[in-house]
C-alpha positions as CSV (number, residue, x, y, z in Angstrom):
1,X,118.8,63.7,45.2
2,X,122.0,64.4,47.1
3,X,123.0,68.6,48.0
4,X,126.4,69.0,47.2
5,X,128.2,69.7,50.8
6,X,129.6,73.2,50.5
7,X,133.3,73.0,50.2
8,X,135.6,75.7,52.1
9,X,139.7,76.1,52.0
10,X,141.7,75.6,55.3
11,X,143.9,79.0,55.5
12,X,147.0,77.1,56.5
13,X,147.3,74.1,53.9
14,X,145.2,75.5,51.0
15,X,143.2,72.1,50.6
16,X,140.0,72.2,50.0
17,X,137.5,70.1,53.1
18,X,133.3,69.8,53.2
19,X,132.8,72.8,55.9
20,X,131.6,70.7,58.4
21,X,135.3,69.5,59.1
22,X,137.0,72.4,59.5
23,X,136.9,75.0,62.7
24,X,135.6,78.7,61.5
25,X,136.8,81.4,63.3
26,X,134.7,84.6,63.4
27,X,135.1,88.7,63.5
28,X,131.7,90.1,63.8
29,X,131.5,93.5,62.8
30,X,132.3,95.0,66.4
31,X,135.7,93.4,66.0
32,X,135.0,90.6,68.5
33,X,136.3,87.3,67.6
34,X,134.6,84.0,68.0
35,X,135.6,79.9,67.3
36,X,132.1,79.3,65.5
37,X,131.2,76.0,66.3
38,X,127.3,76.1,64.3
39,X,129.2,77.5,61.0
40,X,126.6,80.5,61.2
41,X,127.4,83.3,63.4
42,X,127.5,86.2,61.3
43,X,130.4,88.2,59.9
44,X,134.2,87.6,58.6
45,X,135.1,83.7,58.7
46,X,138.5,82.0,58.3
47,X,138.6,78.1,57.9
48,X,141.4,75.7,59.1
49,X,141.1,72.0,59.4
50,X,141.5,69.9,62.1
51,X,144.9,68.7,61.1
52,X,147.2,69.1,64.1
53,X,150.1,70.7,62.2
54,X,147.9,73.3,60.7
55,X,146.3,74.2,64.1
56,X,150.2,74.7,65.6
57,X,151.4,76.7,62.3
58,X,148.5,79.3,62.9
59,X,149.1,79.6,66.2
60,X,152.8,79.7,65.7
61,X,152.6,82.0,63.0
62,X,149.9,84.4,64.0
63,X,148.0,83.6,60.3
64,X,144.7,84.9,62.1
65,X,146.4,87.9,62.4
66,X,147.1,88.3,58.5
67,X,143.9,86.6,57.7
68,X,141.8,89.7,58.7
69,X,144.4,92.4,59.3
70,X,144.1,93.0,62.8
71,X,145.6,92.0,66.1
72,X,143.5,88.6,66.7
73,X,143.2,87.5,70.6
74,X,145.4,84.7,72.2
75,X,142.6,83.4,73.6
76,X,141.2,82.3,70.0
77,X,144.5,80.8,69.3
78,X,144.5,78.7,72.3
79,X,140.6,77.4,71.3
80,X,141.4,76.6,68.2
81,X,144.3,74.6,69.6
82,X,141.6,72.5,71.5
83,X,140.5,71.3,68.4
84,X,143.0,69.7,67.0
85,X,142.7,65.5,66.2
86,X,144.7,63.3,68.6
C-alpha cells in the first residue's frame, strides 16, 4: 500500500509540491523564526519551493513578512536564498 505524500502550497507561485520539496520556514510561538529543515519544528509554517525565482520574489518582496504579519529577520531571507536549485 502506498501513503499518499502530504502535499503543501509554495506561498510565492501557488502550486501545489509533495512537502519534502519545498523549504518551511517557522515562527514558534516566542516569535523566533527558523528555516525548518526536518519539516517538524513546532509552530506557524510557510512553504516555498526551491524554484530560484520564487526564492528571489520573497526575498525581494518581503512575502515572509505578509505571510505571518510581522517583521520577519533578514537573516531568514538570506537562508532561504541558500536553497535555491542551481
Amino acid at each position: 500500500m502506498n501513503k499518499k505524500l502530504p502535499q503543501r502550497m509554495c506561498i510565492v507561485c501557488r502550486n501545489m509540491f509533495d512537502k519534502k520539496q519545498l523549504i518551511r520556514i517557522v515562527k514558534n510561538k516566542d516569535g523566533q523564526f527558523f528555516v525548518d529543515t526536518t519539516g517538524k519544528l513546532a509552530g506557524r509554517g510557510a512553504y516555498v519551493c526551491k524554484n530560484r525565482d520564487c526564492l528571489e520574489r520573497i526575498k525581494k518582496s518581503k512575502m515572509l513578512n505578509k505571510t505571518f504579519k510581522c517583521e520577519v529577520p533578514q537573516n531568514i531571507y538570506d537562508e532561504v536564498l541558500k536553497y535555491a536549485d542551481n
